[in-house]
MDTraj code that builds the backbone (N, CA, C; nanometers):
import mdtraj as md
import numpy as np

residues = "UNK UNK UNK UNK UNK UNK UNK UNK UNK UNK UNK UNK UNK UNK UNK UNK UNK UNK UNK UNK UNK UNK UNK UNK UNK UNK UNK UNK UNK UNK UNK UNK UNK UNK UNK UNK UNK UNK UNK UNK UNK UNK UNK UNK UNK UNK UNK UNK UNK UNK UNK UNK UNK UNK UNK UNK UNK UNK UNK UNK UNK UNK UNK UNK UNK UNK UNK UNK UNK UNK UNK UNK UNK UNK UNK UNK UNK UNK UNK UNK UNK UNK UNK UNK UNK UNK UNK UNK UNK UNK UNK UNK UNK UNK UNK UNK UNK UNK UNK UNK UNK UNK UNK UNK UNK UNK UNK UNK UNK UNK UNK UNK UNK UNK UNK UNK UNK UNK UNK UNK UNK UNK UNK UNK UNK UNK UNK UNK UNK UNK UNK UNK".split()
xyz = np.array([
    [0.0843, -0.1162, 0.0000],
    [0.0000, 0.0000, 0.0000],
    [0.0892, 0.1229, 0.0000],
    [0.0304, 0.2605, -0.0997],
    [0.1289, 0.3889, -0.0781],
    [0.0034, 0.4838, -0.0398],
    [0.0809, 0.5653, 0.0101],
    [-0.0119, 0.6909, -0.0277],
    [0.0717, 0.8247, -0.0661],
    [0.0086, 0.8963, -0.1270],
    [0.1403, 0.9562, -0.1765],
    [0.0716, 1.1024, -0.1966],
    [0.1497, 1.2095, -0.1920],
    [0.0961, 1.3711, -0.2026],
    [0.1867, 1.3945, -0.2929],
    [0.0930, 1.4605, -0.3979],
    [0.1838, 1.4903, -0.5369],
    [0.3319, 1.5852, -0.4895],
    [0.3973, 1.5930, -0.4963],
    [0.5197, 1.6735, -0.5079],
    [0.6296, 1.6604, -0.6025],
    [0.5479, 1.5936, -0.7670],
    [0.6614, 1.5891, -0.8279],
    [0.6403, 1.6630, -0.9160],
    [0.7262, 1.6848, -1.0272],
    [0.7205, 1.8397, -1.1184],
    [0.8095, 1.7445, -1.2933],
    [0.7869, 1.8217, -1.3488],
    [0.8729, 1.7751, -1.5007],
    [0.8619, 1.9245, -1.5968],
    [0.9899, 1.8843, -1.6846],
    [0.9857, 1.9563, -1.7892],
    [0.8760, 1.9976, -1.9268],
    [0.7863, 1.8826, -1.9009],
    [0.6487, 1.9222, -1.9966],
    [0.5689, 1.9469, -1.9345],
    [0.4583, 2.0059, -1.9593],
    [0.3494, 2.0129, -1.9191],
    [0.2245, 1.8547, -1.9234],
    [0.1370, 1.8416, -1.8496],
    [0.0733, 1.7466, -1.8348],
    [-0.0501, 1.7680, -1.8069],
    [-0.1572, 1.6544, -1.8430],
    [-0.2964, 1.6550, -1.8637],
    [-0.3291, 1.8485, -1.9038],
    [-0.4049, 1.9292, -1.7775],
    [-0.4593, 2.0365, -1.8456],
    [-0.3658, 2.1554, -1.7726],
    [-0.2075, 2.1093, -1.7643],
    [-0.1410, 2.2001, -1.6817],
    [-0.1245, 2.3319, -1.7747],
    [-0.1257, 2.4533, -1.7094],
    [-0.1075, 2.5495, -1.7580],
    [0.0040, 2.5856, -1.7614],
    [0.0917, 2.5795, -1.8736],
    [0.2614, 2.6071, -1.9043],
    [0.3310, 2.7456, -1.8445],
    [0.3245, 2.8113, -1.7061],
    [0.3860, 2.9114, -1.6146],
    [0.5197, 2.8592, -1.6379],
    [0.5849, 2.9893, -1.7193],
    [0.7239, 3.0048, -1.7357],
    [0.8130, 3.0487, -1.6081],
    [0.7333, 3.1308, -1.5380],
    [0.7482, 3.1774, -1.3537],
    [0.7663, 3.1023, -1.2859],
    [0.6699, 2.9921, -1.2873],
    [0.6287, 2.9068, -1.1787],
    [0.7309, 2.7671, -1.1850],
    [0.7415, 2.7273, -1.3664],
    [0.8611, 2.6330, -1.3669],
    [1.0179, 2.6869, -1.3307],
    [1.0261, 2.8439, -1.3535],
    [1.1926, 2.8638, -1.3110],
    [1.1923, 2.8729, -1.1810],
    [1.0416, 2.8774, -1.1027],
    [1.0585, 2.9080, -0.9274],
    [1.0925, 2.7437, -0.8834],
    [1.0038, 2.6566, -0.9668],
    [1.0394, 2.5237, -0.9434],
    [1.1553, 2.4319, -0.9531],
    [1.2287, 2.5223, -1.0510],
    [1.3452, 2.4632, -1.1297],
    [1.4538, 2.4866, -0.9971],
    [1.4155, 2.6751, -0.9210],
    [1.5628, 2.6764, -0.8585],
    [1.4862, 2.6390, -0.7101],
    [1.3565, 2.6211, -0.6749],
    [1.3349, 2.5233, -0.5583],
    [1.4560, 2.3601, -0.5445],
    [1.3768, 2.3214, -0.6388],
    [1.4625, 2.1833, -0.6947],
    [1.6137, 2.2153, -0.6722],
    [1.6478, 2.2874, -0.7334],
    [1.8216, 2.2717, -0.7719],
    [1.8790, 2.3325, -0.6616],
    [1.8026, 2.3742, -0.5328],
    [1.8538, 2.4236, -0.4155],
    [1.8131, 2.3110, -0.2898],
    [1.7320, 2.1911, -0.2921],
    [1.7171, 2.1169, -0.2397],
    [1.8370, 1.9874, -0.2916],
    [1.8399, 1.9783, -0.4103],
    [1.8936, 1.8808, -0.4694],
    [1.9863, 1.8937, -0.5675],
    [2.1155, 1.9516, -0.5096],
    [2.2109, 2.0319, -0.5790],
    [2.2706, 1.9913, -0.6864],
    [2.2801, 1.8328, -0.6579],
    [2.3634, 1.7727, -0.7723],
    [2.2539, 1.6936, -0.8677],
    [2.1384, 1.7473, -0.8909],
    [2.0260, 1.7210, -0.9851],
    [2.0950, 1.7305, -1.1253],
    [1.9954, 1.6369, -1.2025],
    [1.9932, 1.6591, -1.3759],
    [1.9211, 1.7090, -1.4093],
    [1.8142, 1.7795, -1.3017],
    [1.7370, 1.9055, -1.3859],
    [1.5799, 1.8312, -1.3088],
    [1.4738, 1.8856, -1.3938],
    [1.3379, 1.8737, -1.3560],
    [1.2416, 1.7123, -1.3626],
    [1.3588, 1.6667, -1.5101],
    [1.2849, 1.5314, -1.4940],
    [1.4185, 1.4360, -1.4452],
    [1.4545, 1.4262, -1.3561],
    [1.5470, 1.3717, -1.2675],
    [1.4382, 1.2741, -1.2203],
    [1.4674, 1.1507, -1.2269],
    [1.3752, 1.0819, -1.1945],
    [1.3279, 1.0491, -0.9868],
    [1.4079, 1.1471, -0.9373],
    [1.3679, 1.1791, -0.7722],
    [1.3037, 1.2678, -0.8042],
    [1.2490, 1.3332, -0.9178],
    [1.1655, 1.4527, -0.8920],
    [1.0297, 1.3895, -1.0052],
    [1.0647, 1.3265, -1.1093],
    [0.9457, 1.3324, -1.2375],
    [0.9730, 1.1260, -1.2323],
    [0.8976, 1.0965, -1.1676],
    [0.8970, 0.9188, -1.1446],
    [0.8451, 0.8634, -1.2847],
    [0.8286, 0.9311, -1.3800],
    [0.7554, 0.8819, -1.5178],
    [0.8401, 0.9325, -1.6541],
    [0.9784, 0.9581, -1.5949],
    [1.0016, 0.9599, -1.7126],
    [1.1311, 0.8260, -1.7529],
    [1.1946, 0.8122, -1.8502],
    [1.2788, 0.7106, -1.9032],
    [1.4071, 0.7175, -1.7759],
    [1.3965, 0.6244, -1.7159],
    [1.5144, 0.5981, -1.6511],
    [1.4819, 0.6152, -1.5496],
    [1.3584, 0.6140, -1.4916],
    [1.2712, 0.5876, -1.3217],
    [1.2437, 0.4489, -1.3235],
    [1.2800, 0.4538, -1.1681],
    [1.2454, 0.3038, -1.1083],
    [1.0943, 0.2527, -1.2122],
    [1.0908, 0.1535, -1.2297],
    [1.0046, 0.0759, -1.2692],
    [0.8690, 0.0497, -1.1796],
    [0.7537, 0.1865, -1.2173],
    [0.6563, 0.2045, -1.1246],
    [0.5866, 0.0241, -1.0950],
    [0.5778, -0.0762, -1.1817],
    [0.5016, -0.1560, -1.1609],
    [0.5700, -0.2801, -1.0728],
    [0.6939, -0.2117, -1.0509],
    [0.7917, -0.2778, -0.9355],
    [0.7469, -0.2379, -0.8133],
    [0.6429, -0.1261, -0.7742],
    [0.6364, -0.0848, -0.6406],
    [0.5633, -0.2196, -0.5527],
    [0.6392, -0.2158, -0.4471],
    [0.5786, -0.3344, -0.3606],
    [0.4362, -0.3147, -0.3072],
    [0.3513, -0.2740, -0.3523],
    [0.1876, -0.2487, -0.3024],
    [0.1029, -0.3311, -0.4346],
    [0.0047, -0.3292, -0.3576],
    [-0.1248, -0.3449, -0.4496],
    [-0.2656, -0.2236, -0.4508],
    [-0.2274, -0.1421, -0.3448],
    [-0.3704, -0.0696, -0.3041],
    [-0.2362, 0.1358, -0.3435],
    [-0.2779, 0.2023, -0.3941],
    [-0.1736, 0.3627, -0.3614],
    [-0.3281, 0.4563, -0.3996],
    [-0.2744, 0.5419, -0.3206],
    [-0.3792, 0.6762, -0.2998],
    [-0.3129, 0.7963, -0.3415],
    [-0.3620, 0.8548, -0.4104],
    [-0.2885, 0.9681, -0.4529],
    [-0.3398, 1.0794, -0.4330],
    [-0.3205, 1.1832, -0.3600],
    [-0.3913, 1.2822, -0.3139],
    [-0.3073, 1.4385, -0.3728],
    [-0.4098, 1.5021, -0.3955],
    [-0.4183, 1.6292, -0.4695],
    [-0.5436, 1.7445, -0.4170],
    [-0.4876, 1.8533, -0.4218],
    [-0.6271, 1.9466, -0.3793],
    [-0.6841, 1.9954, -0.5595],
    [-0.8077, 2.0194, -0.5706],
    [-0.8501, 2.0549, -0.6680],
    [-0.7664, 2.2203, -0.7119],
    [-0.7182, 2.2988, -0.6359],
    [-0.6594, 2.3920, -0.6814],
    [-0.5230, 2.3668, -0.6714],
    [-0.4670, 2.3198, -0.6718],
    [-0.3047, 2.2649, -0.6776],
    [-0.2655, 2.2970, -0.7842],
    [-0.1378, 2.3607, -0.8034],
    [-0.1049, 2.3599, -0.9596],
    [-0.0451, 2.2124, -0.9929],
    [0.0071, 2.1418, -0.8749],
    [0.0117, 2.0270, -0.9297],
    [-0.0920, 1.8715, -0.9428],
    [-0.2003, 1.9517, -0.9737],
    [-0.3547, 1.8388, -0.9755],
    [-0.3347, 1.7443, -1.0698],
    [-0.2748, 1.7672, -1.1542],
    [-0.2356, 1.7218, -1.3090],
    [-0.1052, 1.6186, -1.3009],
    [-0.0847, 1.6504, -1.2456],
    [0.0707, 1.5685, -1.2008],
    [0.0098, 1.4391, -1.1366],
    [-0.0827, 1.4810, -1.0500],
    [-0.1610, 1.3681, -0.9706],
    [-0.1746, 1.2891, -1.0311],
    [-0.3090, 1.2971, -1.1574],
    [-0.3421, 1.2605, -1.2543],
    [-0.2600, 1.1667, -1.3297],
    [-0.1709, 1.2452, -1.3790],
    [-0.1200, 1.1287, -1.4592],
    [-0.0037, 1.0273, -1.3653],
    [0.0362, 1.0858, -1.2277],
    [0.1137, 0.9498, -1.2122],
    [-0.0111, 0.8687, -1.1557],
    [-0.1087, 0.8719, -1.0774],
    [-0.1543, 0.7294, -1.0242],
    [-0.2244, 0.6582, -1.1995],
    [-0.2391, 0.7336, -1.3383],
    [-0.2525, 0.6770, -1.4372],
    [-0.1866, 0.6306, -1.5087],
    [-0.0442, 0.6554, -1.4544],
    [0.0772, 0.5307, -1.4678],
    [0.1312, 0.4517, -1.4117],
    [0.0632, 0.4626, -1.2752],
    [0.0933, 0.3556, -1.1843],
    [-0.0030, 0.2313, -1.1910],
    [-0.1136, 0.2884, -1.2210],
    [-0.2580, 0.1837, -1.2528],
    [-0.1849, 0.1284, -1.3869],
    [-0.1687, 0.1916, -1.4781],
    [-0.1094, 0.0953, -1.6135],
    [0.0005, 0.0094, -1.5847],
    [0.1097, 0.0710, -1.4737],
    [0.2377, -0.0154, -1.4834],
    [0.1842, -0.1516, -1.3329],
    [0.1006, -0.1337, -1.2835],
    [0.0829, -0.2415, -1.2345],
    [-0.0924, -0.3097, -1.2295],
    [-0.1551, -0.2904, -1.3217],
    [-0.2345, -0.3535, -1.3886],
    [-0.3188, -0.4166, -1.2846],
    [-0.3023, -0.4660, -1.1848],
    [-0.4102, -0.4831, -1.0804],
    [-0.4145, -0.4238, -0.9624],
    [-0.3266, -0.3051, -0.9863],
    [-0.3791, -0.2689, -0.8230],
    [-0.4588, -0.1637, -0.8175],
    [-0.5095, -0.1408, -0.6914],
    [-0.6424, -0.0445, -0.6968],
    [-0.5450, 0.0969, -0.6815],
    [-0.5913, 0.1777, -0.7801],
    [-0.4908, 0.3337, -0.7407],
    [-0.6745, 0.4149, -0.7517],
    [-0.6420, 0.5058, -0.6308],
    [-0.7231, 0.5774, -0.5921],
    [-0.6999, 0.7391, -0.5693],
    [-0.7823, 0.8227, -0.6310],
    [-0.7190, 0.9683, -0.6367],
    [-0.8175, 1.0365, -0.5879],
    [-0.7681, 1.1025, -0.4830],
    [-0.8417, 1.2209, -0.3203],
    [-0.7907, 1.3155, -0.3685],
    [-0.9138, 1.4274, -0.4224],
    [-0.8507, 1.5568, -0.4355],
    [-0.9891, 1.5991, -0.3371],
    [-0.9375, 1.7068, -0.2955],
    [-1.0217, 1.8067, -0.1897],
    [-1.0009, 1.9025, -0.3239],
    [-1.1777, 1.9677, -0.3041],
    [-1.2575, 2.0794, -0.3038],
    [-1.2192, 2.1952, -0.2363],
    [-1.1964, 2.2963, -0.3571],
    [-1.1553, 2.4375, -0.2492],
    [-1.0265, 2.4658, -0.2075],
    [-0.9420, 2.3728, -0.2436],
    [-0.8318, 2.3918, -0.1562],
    [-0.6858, 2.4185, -0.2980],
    [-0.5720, 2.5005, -0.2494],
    [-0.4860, 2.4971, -0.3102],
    [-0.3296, 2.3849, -0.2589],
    [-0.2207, 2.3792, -0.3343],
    [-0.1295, 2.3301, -0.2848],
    [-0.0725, 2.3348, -0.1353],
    [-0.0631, 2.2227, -0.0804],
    [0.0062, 2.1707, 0.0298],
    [-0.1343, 2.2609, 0.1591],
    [-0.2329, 2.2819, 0.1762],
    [-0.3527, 2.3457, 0.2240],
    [-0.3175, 2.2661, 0.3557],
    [-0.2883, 2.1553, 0.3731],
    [-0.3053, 2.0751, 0.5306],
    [-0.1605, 2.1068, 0.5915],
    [-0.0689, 2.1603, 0.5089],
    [0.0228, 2.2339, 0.5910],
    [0.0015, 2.3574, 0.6415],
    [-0.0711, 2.4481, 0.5757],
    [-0.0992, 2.5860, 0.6186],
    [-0.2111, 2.5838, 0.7066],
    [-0.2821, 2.4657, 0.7017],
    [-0.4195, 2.4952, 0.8313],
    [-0.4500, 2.3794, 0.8441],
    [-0.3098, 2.3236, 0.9187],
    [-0.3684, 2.1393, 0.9783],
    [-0.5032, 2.1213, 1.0600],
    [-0.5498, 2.2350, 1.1166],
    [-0.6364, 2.2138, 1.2375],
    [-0.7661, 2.2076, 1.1588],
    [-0.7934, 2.2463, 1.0110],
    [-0.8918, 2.2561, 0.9805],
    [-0.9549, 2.1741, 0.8821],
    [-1.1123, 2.2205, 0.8575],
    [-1.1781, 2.0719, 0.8123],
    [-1.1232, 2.0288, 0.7515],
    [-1.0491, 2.0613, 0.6386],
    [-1.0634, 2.0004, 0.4826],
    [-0.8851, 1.9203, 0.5101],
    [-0.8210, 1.9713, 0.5970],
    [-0.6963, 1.8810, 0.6510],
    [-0.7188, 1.7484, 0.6897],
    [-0.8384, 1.7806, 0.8417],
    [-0.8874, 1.6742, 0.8949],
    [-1.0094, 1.5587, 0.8130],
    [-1.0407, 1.6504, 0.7154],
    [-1.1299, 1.5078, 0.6357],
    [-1.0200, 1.4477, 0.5405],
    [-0.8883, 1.5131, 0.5017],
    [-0.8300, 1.4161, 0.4059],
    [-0.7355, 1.3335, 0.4907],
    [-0.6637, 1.3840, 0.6460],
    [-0.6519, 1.2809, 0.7097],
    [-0.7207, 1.1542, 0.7238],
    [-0.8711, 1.1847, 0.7762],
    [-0.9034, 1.0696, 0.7679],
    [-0.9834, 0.9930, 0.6600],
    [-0.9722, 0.9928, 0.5683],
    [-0.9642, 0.9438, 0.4342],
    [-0.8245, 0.8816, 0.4108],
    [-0.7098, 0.9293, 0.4265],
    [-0.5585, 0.8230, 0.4643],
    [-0.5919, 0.7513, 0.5076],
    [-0.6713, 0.7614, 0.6494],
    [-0.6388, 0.7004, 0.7602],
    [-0.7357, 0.5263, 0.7487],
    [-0.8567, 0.5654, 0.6894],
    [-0.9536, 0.4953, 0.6347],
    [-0.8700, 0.4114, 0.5248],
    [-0.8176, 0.4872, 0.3948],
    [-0.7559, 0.3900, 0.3575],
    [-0.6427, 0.2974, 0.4112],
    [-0.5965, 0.3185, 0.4513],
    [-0.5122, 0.2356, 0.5796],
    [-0.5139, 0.1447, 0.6333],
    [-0.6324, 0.1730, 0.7208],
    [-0.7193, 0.0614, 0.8000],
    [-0.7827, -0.0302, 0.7049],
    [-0.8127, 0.0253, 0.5579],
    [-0.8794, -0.1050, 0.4463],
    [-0.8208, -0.1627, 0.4784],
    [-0.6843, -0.1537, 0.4467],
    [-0.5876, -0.2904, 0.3831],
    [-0.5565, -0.4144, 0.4088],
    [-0.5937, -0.4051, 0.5439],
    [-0.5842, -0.5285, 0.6472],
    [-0.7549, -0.6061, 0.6018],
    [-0.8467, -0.5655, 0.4958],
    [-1.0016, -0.6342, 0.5018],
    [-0.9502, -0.7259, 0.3335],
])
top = md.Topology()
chain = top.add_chain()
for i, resn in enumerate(residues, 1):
    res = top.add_residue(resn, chain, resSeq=i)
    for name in ("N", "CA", "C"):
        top.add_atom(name, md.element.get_by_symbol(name[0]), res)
traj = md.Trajectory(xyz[None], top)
């Protein structure tokens, strides 16, 4: 089982991402200041889908959750990895939680509040499936 919060980024754009020339060079020198000795944006620790990433249908689960807020600039990112994780492992259940209303990383800026605490426990729920 994974669960996973989008935080990855690439050099193309994806599903209905809107191509911010701003937003990829803010991303580019986020990245290259966390991860100094990077090959750039699709480094496969940052973009898990491109040529030369671990082999998604190698992940040891059968059940991954992929969670996204509907205003995220990275909603799209969501999107297409749990729709390459469902293709590269062909039976497992991939499931995608986006919250309503909300922008990027939202349960860091206001853990105490609803829309934190309902996607906690929606993790938490999926979680507890796994063992049924």
């Amino acid at each position: 089982m994974t669960l996973f919060q989008c935080q990855i980024w690439g050099s193309e754009a994806v599903g209905e991402e809107y191509p911010d020339p701003e937003g990829c060079a803010m991303g580019t020198g986020l990245w290259m200041y966390v991860c100094p000795c990077t090959t750039g944006m699709d480094d496969p620790r940052m973009n898990p889908m491109v040529p030369g990433a671990p082999a998604l249908g190698r992940m040891a689960c059968d059940r991954v959750m992929v969670c996204a807020a509907v205003g995220d600039f990275l909603r799209w990112r969501a999107h297409a990895y749990a729709a390459a994780v469902a293709a590269a492992k062909g039976d497992a259940l991939v499931e995608v939680l986006e919250t309503a209303g909300e922008g990027h990383v939202f349960h860091l800026f206001d853990p105490d509040g609803g829309k934190a605490k309902e996607l906690l426990n929606r993790m938490v729920a999926f979680v507890n499936a796994a063992g049924v």
